[in-house]
N, C-alpha and C positions, 0 to 999 in steps of 0.2 A: 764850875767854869774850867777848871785845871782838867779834869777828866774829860770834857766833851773837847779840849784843845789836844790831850794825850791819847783820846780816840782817833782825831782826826788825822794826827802824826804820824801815827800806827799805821789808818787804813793809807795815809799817802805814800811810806815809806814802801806797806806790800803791792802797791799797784803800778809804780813807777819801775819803767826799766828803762834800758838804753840799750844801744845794739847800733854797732855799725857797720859800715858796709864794705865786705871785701869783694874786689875784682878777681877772679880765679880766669884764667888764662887755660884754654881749650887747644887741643892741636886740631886745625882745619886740615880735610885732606882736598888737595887741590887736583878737579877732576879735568881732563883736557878730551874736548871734545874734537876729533877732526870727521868732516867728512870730505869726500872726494866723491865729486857728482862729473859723471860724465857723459855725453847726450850728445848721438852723431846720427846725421840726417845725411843721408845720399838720394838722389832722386836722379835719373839718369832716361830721357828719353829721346827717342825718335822719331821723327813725323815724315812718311816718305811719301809723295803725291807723286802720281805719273800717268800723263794723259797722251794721247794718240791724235794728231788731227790732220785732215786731207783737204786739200781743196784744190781745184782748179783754174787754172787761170789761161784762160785761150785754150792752145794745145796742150798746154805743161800740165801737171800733175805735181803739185808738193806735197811732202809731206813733213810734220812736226812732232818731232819724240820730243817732250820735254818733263824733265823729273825735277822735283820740287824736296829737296832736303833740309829739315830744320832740325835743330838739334838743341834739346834744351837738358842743359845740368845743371844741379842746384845741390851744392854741398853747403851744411851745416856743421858746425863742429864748438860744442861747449866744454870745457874745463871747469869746473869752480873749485877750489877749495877754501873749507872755511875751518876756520878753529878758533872755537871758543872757548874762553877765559873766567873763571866766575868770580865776581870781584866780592871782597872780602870784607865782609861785613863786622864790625866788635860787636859782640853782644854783651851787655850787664848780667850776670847770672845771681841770684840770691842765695848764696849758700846757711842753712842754717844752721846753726852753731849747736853744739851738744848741751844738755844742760847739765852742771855739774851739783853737785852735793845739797850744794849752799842752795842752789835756784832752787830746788825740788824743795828744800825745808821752808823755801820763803815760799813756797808754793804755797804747802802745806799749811802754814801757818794764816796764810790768807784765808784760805777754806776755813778755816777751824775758828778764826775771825768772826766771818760772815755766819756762821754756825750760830756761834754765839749772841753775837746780835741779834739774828732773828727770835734766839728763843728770849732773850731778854726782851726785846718788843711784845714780841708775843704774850709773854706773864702781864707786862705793863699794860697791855689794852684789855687782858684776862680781867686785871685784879681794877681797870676802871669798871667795867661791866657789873662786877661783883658788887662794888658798892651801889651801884643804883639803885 
């Protein structure tokens, strides 16, 4: 009983770690976006109409010059500017920690563990076969 409690201690003590967690602070570069849109619309016409007309009346003769001017302008004129901002996100980043000496031999020792146990099982299900 003492052995199967001093296995169990063993394999808990090689399997258990801890590790916590540091925030590591990053320098963001902050990019600035401007643009400058600018959009111009001239449109400029003339519509000239000119007609000629005679007529009579009794003895007289008239006559009617009349010219027809319209005049259509149409300016447009856009500015925008925009600049954007990018908003600044925290990110969590997980740095992993180096392992030092000790980790690697509890590593080791884990492995070397489970080594062992399988070939101890291994003999005990061997040597039940045998007897049969």
């Amino acid at each position: 009983m003492k052995t199967k409690l001093l296995i169990l201690a063993i394999i808990a003590v090689c399997s258990a770690s801890c590790r916590s967690v540091r925030t590591i602070t990053v320098d963001k570069p902050i990019y600035i976006h401007d643009t400058l849109h600018t959009e111009s619309v001239r449109v400029d016409s003339v519509e000239v109409t000119k007609w000629h007309t005679e007529y009579m009346q009794g003895d007289t003769v008239r006559l009617i010059d009349s010219v027809y001017i319209r005049q259509t302008s149409y300016k447009h004129d856009t500015i925008r500017e925009i600049q954007e901002k990018p908003v600044e996100v925290e990110k969590v980043v997980e740095v992993e920690r180096k392992q030092t000496k000790l980790h690697k031999i509890m590593i080791g020792s884990g492995v070397a563990l489970w080594l062992i146990v399988f070939v101890v099982a291994t003999g005990v299900i061997l040597r039940k076969l045998e007897r049969r």
